[in-house]
C-alpha positions, 0 to 999 in steps of 0.5 A: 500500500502506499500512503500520502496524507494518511490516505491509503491507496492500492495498486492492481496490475492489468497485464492486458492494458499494460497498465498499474490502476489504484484506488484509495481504500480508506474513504467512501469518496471514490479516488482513482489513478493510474500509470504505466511505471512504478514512477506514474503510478506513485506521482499518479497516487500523490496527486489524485489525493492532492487534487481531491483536496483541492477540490474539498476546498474550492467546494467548500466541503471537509474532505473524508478523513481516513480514521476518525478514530471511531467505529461500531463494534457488534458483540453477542449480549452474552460477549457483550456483559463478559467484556463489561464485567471483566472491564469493570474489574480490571478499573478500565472503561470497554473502550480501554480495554478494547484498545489494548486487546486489539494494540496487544493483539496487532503487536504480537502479530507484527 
């Protein structure tokens, strides 16, 4: 993946056309670009996140942000009440501690 501004785009091979084609996979704002080296593809990338932020501004419009820091999480009542309780034991809030269980997880994965 490559990153620019903390937008993260992809890139796909089409050996047919002979062309790199990617997208930005962090926002819903559909951002596309392509090239034919390694080269135009990055220059490409760079500059379809920099010209979607141009237009954000000239049309008076916040651009999407990659991570608010924010998401929905379902659980089963059951894993629900087991997270509360177990939390609660531990003096930390759900969130604390479904932050550390996911950075202790993401850690030992590295």
């Amino acid at each position: 993946m490559m990153d620019h501004k903390g937008y993260l785009g992809t890139v796909e091979y089409d050996a047919e056309a002979k062309l790199f084609h990617g997208d930005i996979v962090n926002i819903r704002d559909v951002i596309t670009f392509q090239g034919t080296t390694v080269e135009e593809i990055e220059n490409a990338f760079k500059d379809s996140v920099d010209d979607y932020l141009v237009w954000c501004k000239e049309e008076g419009a916040a651009p999407e942000k990659p991570y608010s820091g924010k998401f929905n999480l379902r659980l089963p009542p059951e894993l629900h009440k087991e997270l509360a309780v177990r939390a609660k034991k531990l003096r930390m809030s759900i969130n604390g501690f479904v932050e550390k269980a996911i950075t202790d997880e993401l850690a030992a994965i590295r």
